[in-house]
PQR file with spaces between the fields and no chain letter, atoms N, CA, C, O and H, PARSE charges and radii, in Angstrom:
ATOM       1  N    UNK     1       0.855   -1.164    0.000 -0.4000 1.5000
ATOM       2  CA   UNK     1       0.000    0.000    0.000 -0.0000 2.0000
ATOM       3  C    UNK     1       0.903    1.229    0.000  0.5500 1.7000
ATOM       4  O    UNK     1       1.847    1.376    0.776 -0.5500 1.4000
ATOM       5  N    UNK     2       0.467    2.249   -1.099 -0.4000 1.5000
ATOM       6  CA   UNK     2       1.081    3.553   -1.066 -0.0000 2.0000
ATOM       7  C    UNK     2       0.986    4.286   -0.328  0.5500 1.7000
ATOM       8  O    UNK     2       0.294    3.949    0.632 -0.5500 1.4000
ATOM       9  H    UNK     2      -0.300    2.130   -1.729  0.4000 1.0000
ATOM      10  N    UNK     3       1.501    5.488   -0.301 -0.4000 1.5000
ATOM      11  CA   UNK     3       0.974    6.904    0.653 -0.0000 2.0000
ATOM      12  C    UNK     3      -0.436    7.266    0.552  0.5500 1.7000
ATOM      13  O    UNK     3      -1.343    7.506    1.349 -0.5500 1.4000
ATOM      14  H    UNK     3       2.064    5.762   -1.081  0.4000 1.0000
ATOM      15  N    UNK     4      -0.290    7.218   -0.753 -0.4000 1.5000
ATOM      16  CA   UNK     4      -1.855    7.848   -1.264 -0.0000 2.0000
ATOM      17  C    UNK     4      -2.916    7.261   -1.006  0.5500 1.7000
ATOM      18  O    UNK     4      -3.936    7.828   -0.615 -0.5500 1.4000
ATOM      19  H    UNK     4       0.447    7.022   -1.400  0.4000 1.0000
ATOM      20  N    UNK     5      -2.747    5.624   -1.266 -0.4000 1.5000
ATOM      21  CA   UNK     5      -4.101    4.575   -0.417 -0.0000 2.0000
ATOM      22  C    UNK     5      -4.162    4.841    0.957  0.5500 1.7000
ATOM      23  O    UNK     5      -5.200    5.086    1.574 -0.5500 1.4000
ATOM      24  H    UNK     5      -1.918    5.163   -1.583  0.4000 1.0000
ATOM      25  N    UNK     6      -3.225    4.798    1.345 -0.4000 1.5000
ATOM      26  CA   UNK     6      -3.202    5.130    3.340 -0.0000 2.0000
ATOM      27  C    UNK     6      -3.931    6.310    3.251  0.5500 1.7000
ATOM      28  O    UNK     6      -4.841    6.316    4.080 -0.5500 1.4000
ATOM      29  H    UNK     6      -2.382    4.600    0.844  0.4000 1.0000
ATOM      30  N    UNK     7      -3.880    7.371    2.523 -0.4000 1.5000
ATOM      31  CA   UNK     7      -4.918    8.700    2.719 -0.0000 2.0000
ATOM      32  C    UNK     7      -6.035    8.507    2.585  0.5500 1.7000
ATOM      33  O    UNK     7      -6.791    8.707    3.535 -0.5500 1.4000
ATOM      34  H    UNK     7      -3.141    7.367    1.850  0.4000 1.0000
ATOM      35  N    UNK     8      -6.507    8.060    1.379 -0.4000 1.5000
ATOM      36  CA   UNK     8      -7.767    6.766    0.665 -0.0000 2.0000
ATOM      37  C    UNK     8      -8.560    6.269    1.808  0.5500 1.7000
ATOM      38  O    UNK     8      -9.651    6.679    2.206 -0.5500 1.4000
ATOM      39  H    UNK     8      -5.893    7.897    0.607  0.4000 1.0000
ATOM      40  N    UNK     9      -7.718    5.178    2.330 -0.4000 1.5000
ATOM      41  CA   UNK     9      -7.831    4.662    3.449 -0.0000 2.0000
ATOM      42  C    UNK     9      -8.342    5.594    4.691  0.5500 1.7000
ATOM      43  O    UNK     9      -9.463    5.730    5.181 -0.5500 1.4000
ATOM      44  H    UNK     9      -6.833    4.845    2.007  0.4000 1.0000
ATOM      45  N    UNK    10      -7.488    5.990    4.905 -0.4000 1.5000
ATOM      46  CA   UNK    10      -8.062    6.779    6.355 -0.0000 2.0000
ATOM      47  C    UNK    10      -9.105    7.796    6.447  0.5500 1.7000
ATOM      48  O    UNK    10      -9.643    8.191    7.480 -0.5500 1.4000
ATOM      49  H    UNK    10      -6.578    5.880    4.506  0.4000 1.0000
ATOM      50  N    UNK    11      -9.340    8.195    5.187 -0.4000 1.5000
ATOM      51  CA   UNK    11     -10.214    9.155    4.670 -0.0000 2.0000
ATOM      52  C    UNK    11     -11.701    8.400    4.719  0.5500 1.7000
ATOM      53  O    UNK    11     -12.562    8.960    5.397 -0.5500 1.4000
ATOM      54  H    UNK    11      -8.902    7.875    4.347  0.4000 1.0000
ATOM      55  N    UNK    12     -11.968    7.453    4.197 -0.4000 1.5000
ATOM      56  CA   UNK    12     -12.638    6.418    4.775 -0.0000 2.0000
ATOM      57  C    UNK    12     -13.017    6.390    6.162  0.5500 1.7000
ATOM      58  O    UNK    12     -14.152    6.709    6.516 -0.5500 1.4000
ATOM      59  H    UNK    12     -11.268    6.998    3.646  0.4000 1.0000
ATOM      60  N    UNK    13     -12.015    5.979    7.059 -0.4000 1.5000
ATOM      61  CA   UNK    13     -12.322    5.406    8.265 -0.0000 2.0000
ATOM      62  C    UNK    13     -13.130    6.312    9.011  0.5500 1.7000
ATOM      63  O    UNK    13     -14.127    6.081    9.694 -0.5500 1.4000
ATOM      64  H    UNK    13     -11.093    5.720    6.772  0.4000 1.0000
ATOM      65  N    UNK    14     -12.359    7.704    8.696 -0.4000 1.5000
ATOM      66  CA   UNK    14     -13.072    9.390    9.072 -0.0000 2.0000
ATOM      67  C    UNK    14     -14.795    9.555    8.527  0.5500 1.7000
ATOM      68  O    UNK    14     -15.612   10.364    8.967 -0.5500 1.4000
ATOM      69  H    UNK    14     -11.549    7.892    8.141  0.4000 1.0000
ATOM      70  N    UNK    15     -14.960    8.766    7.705 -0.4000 1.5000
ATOM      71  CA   UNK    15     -16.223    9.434    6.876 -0.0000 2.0000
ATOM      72  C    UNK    15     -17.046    8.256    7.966  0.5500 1.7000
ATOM      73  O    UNK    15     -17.931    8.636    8.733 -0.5500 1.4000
ATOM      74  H    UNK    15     -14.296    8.109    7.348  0.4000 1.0000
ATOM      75  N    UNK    16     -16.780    7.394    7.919 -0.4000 1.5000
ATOM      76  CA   UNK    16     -17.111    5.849    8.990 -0.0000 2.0000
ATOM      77  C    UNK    16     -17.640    6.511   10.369  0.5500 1.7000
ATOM      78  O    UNK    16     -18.701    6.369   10.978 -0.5500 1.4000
ATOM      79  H    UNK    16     -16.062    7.085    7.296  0.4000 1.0000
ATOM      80  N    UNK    17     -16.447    7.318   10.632 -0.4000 1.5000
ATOM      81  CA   UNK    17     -16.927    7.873   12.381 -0.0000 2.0000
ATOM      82  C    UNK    17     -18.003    8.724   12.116  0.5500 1.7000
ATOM      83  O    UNK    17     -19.104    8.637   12.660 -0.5500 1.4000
ATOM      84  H    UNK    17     -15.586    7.433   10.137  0.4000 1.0000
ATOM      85  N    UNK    18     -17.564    9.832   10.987 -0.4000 1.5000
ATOM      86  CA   UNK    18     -18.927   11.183   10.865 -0.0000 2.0000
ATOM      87  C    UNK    18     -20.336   10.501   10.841  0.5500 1.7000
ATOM      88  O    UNK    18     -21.414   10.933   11.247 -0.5500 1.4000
ATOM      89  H    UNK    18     -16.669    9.903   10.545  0.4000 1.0000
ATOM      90  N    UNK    19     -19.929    8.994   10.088 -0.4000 1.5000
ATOM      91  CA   UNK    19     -21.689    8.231    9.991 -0.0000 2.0000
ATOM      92  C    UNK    19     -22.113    8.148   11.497  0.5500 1.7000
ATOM      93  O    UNK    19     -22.995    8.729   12.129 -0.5500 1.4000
ATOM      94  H    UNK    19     -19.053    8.643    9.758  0.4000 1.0000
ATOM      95  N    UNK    20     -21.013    7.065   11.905 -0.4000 1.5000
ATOM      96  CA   UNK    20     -21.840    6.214   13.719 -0.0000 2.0000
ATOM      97  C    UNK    20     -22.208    7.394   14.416  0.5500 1.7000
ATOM      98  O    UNK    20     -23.326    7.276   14.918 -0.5500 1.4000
ATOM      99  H    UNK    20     -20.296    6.593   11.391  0.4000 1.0000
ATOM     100  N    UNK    21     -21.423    8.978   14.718 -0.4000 1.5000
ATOM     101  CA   UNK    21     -21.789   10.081   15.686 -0.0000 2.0000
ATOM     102  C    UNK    21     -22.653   10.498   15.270  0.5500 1.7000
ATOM     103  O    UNK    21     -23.461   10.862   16.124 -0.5500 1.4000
ATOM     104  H    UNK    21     -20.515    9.073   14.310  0.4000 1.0000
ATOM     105  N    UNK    22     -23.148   10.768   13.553 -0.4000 1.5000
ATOM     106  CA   UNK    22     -24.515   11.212   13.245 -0.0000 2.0000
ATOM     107  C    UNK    22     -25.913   10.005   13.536  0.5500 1.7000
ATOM     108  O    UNK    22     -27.009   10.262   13.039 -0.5500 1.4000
ATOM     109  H    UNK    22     -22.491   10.472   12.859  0.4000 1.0000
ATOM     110  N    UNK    23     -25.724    8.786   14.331 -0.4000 1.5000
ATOM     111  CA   UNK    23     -26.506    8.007   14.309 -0.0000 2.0000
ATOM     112  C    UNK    23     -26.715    6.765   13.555  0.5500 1.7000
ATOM     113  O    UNK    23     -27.346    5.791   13.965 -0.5500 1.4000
ATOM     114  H    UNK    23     -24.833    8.577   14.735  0.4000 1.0000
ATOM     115  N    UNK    24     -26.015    6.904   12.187 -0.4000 1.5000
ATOM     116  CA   UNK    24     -26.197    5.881   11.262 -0.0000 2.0000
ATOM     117  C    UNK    24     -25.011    4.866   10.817  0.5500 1.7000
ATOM     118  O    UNK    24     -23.836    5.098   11.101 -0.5500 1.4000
ATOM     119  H    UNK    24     -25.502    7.696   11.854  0.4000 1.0000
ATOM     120  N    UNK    25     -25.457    3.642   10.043 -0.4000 1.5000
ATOM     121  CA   UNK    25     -24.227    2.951   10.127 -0.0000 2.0000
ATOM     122  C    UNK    25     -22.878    3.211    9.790  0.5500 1.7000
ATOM     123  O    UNK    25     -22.694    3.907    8.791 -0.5500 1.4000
ATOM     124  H    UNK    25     -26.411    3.454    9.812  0.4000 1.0000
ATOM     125  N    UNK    26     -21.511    2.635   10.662 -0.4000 1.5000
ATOM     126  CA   UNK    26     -20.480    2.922   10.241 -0.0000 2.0000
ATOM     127  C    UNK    26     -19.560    2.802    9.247  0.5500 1.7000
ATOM     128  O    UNK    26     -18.418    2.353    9.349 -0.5500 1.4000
ATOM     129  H    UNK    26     -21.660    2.069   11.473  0.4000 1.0000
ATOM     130  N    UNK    27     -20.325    3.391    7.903 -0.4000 1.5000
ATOM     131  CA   UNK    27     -19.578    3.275    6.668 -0.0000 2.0000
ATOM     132  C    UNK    27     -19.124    4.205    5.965  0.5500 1.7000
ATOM     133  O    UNK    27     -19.693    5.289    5.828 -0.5500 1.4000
ATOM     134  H    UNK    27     -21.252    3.755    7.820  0.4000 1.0000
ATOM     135  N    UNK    28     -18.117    3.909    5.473 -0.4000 1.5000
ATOM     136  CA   UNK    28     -17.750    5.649    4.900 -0.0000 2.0000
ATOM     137  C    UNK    28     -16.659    4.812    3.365  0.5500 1.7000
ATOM     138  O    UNK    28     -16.127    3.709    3.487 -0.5500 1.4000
ATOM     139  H    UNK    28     -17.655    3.029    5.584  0.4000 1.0000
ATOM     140  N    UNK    29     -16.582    5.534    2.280 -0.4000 1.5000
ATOM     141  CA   UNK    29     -16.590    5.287    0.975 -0.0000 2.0000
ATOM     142  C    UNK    29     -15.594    6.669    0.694  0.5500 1.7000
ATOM     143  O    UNK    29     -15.669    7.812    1.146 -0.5500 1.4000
ATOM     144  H    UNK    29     -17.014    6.431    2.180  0.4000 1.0000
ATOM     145  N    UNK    30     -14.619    6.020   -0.274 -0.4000 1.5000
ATOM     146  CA   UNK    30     -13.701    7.060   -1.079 -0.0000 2.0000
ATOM     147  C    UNK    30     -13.544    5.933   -2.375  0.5500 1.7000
ATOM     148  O    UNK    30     -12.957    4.851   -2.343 -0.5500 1.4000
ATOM     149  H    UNK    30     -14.558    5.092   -0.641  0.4000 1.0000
ATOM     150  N    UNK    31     -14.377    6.659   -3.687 -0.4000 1.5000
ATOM     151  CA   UNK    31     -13.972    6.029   -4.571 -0.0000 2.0000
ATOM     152  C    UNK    31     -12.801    6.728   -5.460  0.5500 1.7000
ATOM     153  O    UNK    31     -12.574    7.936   -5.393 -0.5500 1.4000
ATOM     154  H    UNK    31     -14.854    7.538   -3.713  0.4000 1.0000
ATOM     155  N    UNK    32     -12.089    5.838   -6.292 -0.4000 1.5000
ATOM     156  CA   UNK    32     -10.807    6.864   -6.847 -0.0000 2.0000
ATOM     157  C    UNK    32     -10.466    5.751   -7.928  0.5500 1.7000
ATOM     158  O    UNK    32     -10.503    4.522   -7.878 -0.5500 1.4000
ATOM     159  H    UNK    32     -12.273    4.857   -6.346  0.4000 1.0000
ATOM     160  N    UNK    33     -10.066    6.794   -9.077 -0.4000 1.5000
ATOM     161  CA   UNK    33      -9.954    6.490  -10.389 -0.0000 2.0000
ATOM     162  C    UNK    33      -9.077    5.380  -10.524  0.5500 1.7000
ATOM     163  O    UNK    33      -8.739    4.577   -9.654 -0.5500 1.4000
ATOM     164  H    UNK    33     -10.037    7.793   -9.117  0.4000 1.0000
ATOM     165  N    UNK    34      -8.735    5.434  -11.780 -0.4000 1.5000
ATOM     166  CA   UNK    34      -7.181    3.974  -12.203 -0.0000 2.0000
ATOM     167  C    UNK    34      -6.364    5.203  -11.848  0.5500 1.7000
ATOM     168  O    UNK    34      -5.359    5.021  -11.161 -0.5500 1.4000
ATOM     169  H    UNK    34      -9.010    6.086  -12.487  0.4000 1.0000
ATOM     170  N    UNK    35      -6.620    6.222  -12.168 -0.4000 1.5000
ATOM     171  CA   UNK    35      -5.110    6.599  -11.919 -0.0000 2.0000
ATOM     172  C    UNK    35      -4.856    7.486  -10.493  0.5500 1.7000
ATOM     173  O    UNK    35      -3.834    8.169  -10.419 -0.5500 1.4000
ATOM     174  H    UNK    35      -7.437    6.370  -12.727  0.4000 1.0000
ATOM     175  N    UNK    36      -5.581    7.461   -9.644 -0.4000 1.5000
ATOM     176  CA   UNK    36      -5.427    7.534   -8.259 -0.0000 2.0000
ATOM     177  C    UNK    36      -5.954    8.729   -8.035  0.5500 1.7000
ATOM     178  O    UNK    36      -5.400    9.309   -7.101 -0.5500 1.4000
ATOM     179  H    UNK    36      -6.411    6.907   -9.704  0.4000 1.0000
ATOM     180  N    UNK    37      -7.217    9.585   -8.773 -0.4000 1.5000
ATOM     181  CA   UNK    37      -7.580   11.117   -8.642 -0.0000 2.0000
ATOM     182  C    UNK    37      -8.695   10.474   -8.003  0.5500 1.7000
ATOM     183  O    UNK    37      -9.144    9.453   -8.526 -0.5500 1.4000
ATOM     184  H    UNK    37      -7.668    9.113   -9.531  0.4000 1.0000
ATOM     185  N    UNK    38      -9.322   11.025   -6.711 -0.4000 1.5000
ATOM     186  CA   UNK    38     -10.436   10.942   -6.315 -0.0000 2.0000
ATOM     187  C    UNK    38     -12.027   11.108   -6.874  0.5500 1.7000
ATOM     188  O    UNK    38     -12.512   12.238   -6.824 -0.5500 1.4000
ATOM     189  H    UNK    38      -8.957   11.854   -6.287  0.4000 1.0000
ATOM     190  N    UNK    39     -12.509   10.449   -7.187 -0.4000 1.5000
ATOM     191  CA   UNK    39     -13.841   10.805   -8.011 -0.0000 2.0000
ATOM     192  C    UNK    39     -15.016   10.980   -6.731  0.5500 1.7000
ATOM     193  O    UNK    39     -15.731   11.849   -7.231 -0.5500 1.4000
ATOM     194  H    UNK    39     -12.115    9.531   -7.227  0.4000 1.0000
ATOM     195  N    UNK    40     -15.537   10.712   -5.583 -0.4000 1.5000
ATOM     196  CA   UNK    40     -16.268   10.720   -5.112 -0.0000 2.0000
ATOM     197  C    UNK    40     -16.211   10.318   -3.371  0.5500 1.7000
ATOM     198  O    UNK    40     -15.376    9.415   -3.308 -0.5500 1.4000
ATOM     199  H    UNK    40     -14.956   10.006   -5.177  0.4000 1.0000
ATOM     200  N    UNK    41     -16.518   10.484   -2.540 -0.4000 1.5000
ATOM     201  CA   UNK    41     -16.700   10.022   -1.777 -0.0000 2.0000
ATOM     202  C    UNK    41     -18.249    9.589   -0.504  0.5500 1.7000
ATOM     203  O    UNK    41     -19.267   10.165   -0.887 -0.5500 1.4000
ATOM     204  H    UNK    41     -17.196   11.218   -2.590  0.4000 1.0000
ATOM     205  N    UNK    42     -18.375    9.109    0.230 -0.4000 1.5000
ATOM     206  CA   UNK    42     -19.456    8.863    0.654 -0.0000 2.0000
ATOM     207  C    UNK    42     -19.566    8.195    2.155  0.5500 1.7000
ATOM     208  O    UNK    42     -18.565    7.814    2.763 -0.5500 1.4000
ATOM     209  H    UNK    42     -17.548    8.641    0.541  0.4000 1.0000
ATOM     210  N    UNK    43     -21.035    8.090    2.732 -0.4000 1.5000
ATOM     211  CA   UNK    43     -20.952    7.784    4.266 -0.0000 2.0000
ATOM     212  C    UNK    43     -22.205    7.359    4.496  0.5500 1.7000
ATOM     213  O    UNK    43     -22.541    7.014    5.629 -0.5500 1.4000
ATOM     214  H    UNK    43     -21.848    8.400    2.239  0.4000 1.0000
């Protein structure tokens, strides 16, 4: 795993917490291109 997935990654885990403290399940989503530009993210 690169630098950039570990950001990917943790960026995620962050969107995960903003869900469970707003009440709802703990999921959180960073989708990202082939070539590693972020297209979207989600929670």
């Amino acid at each position: 795993m690169n630098g950039q997935e570990l950001t990917y990654l943790n960026r995620a885990i962050e969107l995960a917490e903003e869900a469970l403290e707003a009440g709802d399940e703990p999921f959180g989503s960073v989708l990202v291109s082939a070539e590693g530009g972020r297209v979207g993210r989600g929670s």
